[in-house]
C-alpha positions in Angstrom: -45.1 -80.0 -28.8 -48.6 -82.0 -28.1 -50.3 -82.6 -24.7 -49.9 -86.2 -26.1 -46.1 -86.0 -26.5 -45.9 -84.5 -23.1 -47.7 -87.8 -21.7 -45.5 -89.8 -23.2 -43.0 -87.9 -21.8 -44.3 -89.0 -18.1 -45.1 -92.7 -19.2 -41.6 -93.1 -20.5 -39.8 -91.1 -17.2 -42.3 -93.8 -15.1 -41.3 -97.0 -17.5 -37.9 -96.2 -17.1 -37.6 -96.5 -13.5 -37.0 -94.3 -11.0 -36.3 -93.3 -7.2 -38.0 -90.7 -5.3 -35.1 -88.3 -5.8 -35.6 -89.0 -9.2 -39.1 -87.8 -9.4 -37.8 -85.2 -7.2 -35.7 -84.1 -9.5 -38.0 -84.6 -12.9 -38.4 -81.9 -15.1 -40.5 -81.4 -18.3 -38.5 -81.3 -21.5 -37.8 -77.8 -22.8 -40.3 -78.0 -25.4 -43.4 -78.3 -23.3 -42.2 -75.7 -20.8 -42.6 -73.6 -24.1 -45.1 -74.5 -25.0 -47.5 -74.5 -21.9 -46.1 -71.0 -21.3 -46.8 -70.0 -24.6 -50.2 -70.9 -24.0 -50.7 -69.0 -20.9 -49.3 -66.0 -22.7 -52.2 -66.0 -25.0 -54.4 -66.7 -22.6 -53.5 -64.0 -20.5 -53.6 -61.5 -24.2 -55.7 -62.5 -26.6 -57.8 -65.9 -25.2 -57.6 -69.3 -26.2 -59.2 -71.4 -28.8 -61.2 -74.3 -27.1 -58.9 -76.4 -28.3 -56.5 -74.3 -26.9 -57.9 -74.3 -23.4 -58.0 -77.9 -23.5 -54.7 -78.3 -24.5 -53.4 -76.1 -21.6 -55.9 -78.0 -19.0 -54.2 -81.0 -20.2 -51.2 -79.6 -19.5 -52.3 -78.2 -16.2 -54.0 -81.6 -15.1 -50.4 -83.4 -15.6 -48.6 -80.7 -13.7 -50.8 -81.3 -11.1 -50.1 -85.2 -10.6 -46.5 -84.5 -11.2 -46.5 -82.2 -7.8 -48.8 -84.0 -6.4 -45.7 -87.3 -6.9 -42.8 -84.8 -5.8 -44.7 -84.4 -2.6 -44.8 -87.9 -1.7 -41.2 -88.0 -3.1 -40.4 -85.7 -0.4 -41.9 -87.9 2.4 -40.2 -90.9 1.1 -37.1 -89.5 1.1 -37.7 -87.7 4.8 -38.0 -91.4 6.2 -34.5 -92.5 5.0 
């Protein structure tokens, strides 16, 4: 699994149309949750190549625009 696939992953769940329960309710394929936690793990053990560390800050920065969407989900979804 590449940071790039995991984008695409995100374009293609945005293309596709969605509601905010549906963001709510988005979750990464099975693949990159292995993979980012495989990542952390050798982190954590025995460090990170640098293109390691910028895979998983890739990974990190998409995680972080995904919450950052399920919070204004939430709000959306409050006003109904």
């Amino acid at each position: 699994m590449s940071a790039m696939r995991a984008y695409e992953e995100i374009v293609d769940f945005i293309a596709a149309g969605t509601t905010p329960d549906g963001v709510i309710a988005y979750q990464p394929s099975k693949a990159a949750k292995m993979r980012v936690a495989d990542l952390i793990y050798q982190e954590k053990t025995v460090g990170l190549s640098p293109e390691e560390k910028s895979e998983l800050d890739y990974y990190m920065h998409l995680e972080h625009i995904i919450r950052l969407a399920k919070a204004r989900a939430h709000k959306f979804v409050a006003h109904e």
